[in-house]
N, C-alpha and C positions, 0 to 999 in steps of 0.2 A: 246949705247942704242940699237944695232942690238937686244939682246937679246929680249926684252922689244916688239922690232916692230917683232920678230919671233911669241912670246906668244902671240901678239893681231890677227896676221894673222891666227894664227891657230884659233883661236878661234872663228874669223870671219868666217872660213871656214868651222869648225864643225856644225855652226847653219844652212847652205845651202845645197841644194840636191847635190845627189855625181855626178860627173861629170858638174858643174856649168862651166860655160864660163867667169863669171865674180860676184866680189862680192862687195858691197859698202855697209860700214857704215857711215851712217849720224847720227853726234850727236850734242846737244848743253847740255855738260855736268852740268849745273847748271842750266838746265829747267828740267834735268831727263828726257830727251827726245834722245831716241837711236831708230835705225831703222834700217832692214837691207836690201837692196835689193841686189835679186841674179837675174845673168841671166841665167836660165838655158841650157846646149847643146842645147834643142833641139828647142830655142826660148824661146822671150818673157820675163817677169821678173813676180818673187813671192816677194811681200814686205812682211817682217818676224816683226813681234815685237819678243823683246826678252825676252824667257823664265826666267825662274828664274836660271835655270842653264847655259845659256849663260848668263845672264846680268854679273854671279860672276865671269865668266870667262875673260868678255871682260872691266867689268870697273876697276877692279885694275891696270889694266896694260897699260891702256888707262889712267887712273888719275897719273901713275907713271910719260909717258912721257909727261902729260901735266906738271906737278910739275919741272920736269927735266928742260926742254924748259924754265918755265919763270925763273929756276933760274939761265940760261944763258943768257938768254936775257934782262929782267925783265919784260917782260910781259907779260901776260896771256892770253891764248888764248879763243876766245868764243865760236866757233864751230870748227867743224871738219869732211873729209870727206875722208874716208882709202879706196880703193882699190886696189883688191885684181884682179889679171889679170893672164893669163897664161902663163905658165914656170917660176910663181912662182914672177911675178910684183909685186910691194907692194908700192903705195903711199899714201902723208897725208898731205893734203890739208887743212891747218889752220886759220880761219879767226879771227881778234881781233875787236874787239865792233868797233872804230873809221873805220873799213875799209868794215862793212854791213855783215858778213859774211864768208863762205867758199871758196868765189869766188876771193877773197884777200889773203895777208897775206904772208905765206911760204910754200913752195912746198919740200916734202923731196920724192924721188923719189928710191929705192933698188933694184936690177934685180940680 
């Protein structure tokens, strides 16, 4: 699935100003609810809704490893929260309905 979590971080990182310090998508893919907050160098954070040409970029590939996931696992996840760090961190922070959230769930962490 590296493929998958390479195509979502780019994508994540194409909607943020260049030189970001840090990037987080929060999503709850079945409210249609995506959001991106960057931090950028020089401080501070810009929350981004996503355009029409990030949303096509970031939900196929964000719906792929959700699909993936439950069908290792069997379950589905309800929200989700990717960050994007520097020298290229990439985590995805998964919450399932029974556990409130993002702040639960499974942590997949790539460096």
């Amino acid at each position: 699935m590296n493929d998958l979590y390479l195509a979502l971080g780019r994508a994540i990182a194409a909607q943020c100003p260049n030189g970001f310090k840090e990037a987080r998508l929060e999503a709850v893919p079945d409210q249609g609810s995506y959001r991106i907050v960057c931090a950028p160098a020089e401080g501070g954070e810009v929350t981004l809704g996503l355009n029409e040409g990030g949303s096509a970029e970031i939900r196929p590939p964000l719906a792929e490893i959700r699909a993936r996931m439950a069908a290792e696992d069997g379950r589905e996840w309800r929200s989700c929260t990717v960050t994007l760090s520097p020298g290229g961190g990439f985590a995805l922070d998964v919450g399932y309905a029974d556990e409130g959230g993002a702040d639960g769930g499974l942590k997949i962490e790539i460096r």
